[in-house]
C-alpha positions as a printed Julia matrix, in Angstrom:
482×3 Matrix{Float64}:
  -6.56    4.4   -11.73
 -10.28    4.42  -11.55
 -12.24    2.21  -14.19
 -13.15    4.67  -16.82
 -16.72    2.66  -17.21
 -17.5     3.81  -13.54
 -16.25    7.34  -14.26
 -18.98   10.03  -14.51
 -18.92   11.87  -17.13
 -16.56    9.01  -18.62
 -13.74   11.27  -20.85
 -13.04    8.78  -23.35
 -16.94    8.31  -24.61
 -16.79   12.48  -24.2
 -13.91   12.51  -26.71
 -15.31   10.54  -29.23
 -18.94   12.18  -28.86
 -17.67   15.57  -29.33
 -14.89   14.1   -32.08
 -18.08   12.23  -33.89
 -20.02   15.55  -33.8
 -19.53   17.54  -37.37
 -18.83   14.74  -39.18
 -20.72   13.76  -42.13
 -22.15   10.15  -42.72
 -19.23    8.95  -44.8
 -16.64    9.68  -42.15
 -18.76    8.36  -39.23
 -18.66    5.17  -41.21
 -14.59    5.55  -41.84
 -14.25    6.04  -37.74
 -16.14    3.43  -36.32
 -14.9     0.95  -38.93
 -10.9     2.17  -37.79
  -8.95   -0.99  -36.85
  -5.4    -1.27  -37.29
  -4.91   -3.01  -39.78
  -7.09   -0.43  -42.0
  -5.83    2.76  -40.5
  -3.44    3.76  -43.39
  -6.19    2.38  -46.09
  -8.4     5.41  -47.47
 -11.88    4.35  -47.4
 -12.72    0.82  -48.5
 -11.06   -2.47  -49.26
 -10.23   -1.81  -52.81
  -7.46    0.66  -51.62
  -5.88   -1.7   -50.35
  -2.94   -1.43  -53.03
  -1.99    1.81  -51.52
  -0.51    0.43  -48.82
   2.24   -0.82  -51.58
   2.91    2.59  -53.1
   5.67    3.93  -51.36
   3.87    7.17  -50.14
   2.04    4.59  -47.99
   5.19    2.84  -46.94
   6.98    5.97  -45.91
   3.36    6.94  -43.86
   3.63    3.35  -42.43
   7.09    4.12  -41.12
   6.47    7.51  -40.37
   3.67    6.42  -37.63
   4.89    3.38  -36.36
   5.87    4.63  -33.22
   2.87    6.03  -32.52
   0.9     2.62  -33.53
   3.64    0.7   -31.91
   2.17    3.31  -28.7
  -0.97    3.04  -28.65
  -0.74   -0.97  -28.89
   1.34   -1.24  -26.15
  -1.36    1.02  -24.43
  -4.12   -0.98  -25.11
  -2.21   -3.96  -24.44
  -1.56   -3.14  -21.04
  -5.12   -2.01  -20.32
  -6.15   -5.11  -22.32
  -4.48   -6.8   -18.66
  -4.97   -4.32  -16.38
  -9.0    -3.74  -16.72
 -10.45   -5.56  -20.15
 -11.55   -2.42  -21.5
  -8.93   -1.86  -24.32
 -11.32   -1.58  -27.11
 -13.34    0.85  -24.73
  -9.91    3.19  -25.5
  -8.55    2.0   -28.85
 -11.56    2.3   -31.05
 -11.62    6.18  -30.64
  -7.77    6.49  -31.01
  -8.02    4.87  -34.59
 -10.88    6.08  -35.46
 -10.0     9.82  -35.13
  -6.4     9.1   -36.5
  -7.93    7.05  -39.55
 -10.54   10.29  -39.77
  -7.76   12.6   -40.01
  -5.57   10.94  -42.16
  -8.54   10.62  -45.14
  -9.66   14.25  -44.28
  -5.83   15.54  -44.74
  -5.51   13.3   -48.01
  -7.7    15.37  -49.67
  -5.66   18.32  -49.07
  -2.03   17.52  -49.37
  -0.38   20.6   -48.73
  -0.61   19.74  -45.08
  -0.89   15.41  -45.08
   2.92   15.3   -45.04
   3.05   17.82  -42.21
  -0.2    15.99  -40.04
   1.81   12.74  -40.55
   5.46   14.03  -39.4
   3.78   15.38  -36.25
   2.01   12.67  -35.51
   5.22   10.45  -35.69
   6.98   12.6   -33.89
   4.13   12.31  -31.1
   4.79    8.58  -31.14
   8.8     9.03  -30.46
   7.35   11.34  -27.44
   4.77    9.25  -25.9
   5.73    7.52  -22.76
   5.64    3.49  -23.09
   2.01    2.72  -20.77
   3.81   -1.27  -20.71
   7.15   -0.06  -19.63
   5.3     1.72  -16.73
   3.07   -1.38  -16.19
   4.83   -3.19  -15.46
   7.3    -1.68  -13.0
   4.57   -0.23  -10.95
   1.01   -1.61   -9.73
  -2.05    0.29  -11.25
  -4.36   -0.36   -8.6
  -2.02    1.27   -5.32
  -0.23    4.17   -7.98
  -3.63    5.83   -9.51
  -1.92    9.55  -10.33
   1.12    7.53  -12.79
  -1.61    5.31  -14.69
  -3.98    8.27  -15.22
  -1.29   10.61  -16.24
  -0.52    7.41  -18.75
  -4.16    8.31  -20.22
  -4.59   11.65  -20.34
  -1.76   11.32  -22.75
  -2.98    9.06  -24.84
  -7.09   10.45  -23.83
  -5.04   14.33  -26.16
  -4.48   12.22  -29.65
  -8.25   12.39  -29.83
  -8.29   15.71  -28.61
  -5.54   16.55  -31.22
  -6.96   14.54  -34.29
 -10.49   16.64  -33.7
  -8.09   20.14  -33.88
  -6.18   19.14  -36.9
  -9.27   18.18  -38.88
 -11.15   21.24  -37.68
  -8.16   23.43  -38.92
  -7.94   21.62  -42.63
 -11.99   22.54  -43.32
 -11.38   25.82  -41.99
  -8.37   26.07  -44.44
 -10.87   24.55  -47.2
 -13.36   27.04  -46.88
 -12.18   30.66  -46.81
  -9.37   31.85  -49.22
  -7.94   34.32  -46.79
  -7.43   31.19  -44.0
  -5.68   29.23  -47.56
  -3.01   32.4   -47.23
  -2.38   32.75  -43.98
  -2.98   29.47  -42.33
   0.3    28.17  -43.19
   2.18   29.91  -40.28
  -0.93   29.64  -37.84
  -0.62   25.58  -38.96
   2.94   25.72  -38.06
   2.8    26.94  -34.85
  -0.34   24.44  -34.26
   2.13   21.16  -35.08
   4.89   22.95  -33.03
   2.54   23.45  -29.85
   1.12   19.78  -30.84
   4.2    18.43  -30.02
   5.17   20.6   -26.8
   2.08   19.21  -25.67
   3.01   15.58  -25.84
   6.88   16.83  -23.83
   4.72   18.59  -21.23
   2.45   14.38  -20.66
   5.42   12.94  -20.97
   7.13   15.28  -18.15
   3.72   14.31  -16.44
   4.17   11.02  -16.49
   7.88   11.22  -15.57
   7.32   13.44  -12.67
   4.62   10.7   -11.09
   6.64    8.03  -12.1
   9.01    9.78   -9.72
   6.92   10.45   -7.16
   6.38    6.38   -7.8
   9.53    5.72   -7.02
  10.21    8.0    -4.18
   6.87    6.02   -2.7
   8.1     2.73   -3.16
  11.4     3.36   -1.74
  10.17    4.67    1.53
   7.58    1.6     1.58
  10.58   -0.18    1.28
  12.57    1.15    3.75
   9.4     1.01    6.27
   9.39   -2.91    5.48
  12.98   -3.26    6.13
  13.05   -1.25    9.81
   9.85   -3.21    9.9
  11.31   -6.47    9.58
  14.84   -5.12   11.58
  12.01   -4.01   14.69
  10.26   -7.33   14.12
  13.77   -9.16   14.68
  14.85   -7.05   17.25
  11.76   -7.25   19.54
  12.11  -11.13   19.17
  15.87  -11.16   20.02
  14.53   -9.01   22.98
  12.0   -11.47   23.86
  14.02  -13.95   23.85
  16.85  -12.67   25.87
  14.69  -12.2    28.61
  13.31  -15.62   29.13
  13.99  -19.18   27.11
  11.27  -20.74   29.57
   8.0   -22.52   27.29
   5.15  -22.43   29.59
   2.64  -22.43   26.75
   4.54  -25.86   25.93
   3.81  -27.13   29.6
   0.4   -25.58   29.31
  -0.3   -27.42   26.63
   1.26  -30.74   28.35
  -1.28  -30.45   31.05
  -4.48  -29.5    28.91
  -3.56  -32.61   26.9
  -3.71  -34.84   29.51
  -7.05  -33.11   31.74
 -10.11  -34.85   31.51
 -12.97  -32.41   30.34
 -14.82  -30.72   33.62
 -11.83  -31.23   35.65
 -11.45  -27.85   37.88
 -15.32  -26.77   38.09
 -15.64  -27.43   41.5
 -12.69  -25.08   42.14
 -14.42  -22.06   39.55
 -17.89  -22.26   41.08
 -16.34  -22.1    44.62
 -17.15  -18.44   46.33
 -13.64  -17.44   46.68
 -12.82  -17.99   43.29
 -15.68  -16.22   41.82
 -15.06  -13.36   44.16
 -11.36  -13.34   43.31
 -12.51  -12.93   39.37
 -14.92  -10.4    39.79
 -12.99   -7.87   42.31
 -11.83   -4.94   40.17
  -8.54   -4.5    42.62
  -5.54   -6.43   43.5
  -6.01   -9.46   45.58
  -4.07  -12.88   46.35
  -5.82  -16.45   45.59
  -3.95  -19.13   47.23
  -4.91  -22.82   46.4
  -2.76  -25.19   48.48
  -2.6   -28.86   48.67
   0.04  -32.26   49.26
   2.35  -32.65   45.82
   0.68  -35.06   43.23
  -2.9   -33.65   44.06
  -3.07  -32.34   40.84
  -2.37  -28.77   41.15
  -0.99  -27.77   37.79
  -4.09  -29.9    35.79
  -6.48  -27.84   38.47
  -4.2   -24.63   37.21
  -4.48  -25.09   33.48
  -8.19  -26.24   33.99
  -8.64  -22.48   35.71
  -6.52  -20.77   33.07
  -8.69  -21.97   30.23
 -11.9   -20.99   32.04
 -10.63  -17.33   31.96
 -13.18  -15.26   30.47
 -11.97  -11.79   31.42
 -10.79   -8.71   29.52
  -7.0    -7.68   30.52
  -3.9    -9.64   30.37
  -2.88  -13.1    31.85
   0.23  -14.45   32.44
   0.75  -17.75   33.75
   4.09  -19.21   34.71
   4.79  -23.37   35.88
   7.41  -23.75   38.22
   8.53  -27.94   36.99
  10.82  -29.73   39.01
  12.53  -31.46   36.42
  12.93  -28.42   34.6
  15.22  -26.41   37.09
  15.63  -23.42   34.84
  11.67  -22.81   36.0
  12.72  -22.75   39.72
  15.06  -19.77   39.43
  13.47  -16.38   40.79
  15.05  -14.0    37.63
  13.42  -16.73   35.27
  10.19  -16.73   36.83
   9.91  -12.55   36.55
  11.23  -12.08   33.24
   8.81  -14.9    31.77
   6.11  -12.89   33.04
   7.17   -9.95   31.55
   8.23  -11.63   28.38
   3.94  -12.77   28.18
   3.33   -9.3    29.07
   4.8    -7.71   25.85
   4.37  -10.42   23.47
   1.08   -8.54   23.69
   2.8    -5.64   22.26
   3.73   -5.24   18.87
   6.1    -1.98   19.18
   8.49   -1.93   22.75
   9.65    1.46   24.11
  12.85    1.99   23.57
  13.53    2.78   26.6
  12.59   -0.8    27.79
  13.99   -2.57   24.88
  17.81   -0.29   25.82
  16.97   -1.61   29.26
  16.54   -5.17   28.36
  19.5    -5.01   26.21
  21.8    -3.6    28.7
  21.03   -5.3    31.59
  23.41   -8.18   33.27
  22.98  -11.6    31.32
  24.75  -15.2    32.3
  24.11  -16.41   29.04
  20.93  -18.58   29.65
  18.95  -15.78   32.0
  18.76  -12.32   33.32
  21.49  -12.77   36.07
  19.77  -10.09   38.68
  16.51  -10.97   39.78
  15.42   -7.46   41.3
  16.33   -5.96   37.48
  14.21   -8.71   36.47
  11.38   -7.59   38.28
  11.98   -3.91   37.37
  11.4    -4.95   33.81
   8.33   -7.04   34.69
   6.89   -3.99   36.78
   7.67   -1.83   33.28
   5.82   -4.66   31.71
   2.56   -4.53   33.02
   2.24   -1.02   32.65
   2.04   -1.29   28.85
  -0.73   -4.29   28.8
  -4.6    -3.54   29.77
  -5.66   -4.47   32.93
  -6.48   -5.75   35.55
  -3.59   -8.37   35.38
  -3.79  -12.01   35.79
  -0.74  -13.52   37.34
  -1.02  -17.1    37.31
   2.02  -19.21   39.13
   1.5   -22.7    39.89
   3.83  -25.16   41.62
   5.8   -22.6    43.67
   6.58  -25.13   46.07
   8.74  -26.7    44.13
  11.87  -24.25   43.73
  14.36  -24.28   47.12
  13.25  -22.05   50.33
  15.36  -18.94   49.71
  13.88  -18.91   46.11
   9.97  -19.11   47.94
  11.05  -16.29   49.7
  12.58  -14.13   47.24
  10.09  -14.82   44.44
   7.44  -14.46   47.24
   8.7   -10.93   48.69
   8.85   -9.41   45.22
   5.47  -10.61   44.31
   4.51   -8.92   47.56
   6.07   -5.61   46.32
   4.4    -5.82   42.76
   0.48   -6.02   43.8
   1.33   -3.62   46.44
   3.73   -0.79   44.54
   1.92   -1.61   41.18
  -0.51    1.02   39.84
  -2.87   -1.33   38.46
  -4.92   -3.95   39.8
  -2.66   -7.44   40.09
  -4.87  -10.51   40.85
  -2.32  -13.08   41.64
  -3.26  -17.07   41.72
  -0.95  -18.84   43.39
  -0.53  -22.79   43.98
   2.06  -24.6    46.57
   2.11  -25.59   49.83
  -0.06  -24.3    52.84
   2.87  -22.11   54.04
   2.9   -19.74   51.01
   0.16  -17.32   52.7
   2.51  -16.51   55.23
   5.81  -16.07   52.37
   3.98  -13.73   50.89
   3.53  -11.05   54.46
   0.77   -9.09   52.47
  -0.51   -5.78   53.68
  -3.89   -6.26   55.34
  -5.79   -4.03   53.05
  -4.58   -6.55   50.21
  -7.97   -9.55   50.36
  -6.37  -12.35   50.47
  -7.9   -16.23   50.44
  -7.33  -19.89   50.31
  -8.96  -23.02   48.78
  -7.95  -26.27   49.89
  -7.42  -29.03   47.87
  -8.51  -31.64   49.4
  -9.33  -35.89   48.62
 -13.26  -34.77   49.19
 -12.68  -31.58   47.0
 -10.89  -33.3    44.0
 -12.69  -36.98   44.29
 -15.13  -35.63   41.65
 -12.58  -34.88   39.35
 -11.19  -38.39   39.88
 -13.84  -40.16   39.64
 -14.92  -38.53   36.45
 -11.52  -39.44   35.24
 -11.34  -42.98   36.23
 -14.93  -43.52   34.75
 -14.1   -41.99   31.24
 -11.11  -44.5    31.36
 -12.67  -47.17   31.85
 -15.64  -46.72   29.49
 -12.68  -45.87   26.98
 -10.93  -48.81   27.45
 -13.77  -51.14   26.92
 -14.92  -49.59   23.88
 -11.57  -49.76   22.88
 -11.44  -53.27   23.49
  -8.94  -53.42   26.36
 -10.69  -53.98   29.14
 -13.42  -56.89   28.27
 -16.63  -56.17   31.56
 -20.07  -57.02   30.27
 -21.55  -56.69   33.94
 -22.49  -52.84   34.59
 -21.97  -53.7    38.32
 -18.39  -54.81   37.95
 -17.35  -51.34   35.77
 -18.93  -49.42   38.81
 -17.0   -51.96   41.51
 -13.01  -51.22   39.81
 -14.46  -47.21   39.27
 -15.37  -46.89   43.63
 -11.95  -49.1    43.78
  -9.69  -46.8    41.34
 -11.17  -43.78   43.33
 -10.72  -44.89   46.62
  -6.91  -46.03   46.33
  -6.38  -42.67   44.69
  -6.94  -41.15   47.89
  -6.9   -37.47   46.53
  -3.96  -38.23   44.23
């Protein structure tokens, strides 16, 4: 519900304006000094003692659930917005108002009060609505809630308006009675018709609530289903080994490699194209890798995949394509269903997709749903058995070339991979070497941060510049590229 105070024109300093309007000086003064704990006192303190006759007491009792209301209301506004005496002063004013106007006419006091009561067994509960349901997301219920409250106003300004017309004309005196009457009896089909109002939105409430909570709970059964998806297809961490390796690389290792041509031509193409980057095993390949991974600066989706020795669930061929694919639509926060049946239903050993070529199918499906071009990043490919090379090699062959968008595959291993994967000529294809010359920068930026490191740290105890340099050019040489 809006904050009345920001409301234009606001309807609850309307209603009291046009309430305030025709009355005299005396009753201005007895409405905006209405509290309750003065609303069943006539006028000043000194009649005070009427609240102990027992026409007061039965009054008292007779409007108790409408004070008992219009608390409540206030009340919950009083929470809701701090603007309860914005509402409440109006409310008792015009009730306190009517009440001394009717006193001085009693044929009709008895009658004002009964309906009034009667209003007060009608009038929704504002707190029981509070707090079940949120003010702020269910506007309609909580304004509904006020217009209800916004008519006593409306209906204290009527009642008084009828009693002076009944004061001053003898022919309104004779037949007013039945025209006053029907007034109470509409009065209170009025209040049924907020209350139906109120219960009609407070329906509507519900109904809204309930389908927010259904959505949450397919929500959360999609959310648990996509992950059980996930998951079947590939167990394999290679943000874990990713992390391994960036842990352990010295900062700057790798830029030789990303300001070589090749590279930067490899980037930039806007179509599917092979970089190969072979050297001997312990040259540092995979810290090169996750160097080049983290340099990425590209719109589309990467994937990246380690093939790790001592890890032989990395070296099987259905692993490495459904790991892919598994990257590929983490990226995706809602999986066709059609590929989440198909991932369900295909052949399973338990750890792994048993079928390699279904695994590729899905990885295929995959990369259609991500933005491209796509990064495929496989390091270490040398390391799985020959007939794996081959197989993992002639399906990455028919991916960049049956694919419709652009694949950019980096590949590390062994000099022979170029000829495993048999590419089409029309695919560009090239090769960086890594080589003791190409990678003795990186090592000797990583032997030279070690050993500074180590003296500060108080391991290593050289004083003489000369000798740190010496063990560096020694450390560097006897790497020899490894």
């Amino acid at each position: 519900m809006a904050n009345p105070t920001n409301a234009s024109p606001d309807p609850w300093e309307l209603a009291k304006s046009r309430f305030l309007e025709d009355l005299d000086p005396h009753e201005k003064d007895i409405f905006n000094n209405a509290t309750l704990e003065n609303i069943y006192y006539s006028t000043s303190n000194t009649n005070r003692d009427d609240a102990e006759k027992s026409k007061t007491r039965g009054v008292v009792r007779k409007l108790g659930p409408l004070v008992s209301a219009i608390e409540s209301y206030g009340g919950a506004f009083d929470a809701f917005a701090q603007i309860s005496p914005q509402y409440l002063s109006p409310i008792w004013g015009s009730i306190r108002v009517l009440l001394v106007v009717a006193g001085s006419y009693s044929k009709f006091y008895d009658k004002i009060v009964d309906t009034l009561g009667r209003i007060g067994d009608i009038l929704p509960r504002f707190r029981d609505y509070e707090r079940i349901y949120d003010g702020q997301k269910h506007r309609r219920l909580y304004q509904a809630l006020s217009n209800a409250y916004l008519d006593i106003i409306t209906l204290c300004s009527e009642f008084r308006t009828s009693i002076r017309e009944q004061k001053n004309s003898k022919v309104r005196r004779l037949l007013k009675p039945l025209a006053f009457d029907k007034q109470f009896d509409e009065a209170i089909e009025r209040f049924r018709r907020h209350r139906q109002n109120v219960v009609d939105e407070a329906e509507t409430c519900h109904m809204i609530e309930a389908a927010e909570q259904r959505d949450a709970q397919l929500v959360l059964f999609a959310e648990e289903r996509r992950r059980k998806l996930l998951e079947r297809l590939s167990k394999v961490d290679c943000k874990c080994r990713h992390r391994k390796l960036k842990e352990s690389r010295h900062e700057g290792t790798g830029a030789w490699f990303t300001s070589s041509p090749e590279f930067e031509q490899w980037m930039k193409a806007s179509y599917s194209s092979v970089l190969c980057c072979y050297g001997i095993p312990g040259c540092g390949k995979s810290v090169l890798v996750s160097s080049v991974i983290d340099s990425f600066d590209v719109t589309g989706t990467v994937v990246v995949y380690y093939c790790d020795y001592s890890d032989k669930r990395t070296l099987e061929p259905s692993n490495v394509f459904a790991t892919l694919a598994r990257q590929a639509l983490e990226q995706i926060e809602i999986l066709p269903e059609t590929l989440a049946l198909e991932i369900e239903q295909v052949e399973h050993d338990g750890e792994k997709l048993a079928n390699s070529q279904a695994a590729l199918i899905i990885l295929q499906k995959s990369l259609e749903l991500v933005p491209g071009p796509i990064f495929v990043v496989l390091d270490g490919l040398d390391e799985a058995t020959e007939p794996s090379q081959l197989l993992i090699c002639n399906n990455l062959k028919q991916l960049i070339e049956k694919s419709g968008v652009s694949v950019k595959l980096f590949i590390t291993g062994r000099d022979e991979l170029g000829s495993l994967l048999m590419l089409d000529s029309n695919v560009p294809f090239s090769r960086i070497p890594i080589s003791s010359t190409a990678i003795s920068l990186d090592i000797e930026n990583y032997v030279r941060s070690s050993t500074r490191r180590r003296i500060a740290d108080g391991l290593l105890v050289i004083t003489d510049p000369d000798l740190a340099q010496l063990i560096v050019d020694e450390l560097v040489k006897g790497a020899k590229g490894m």
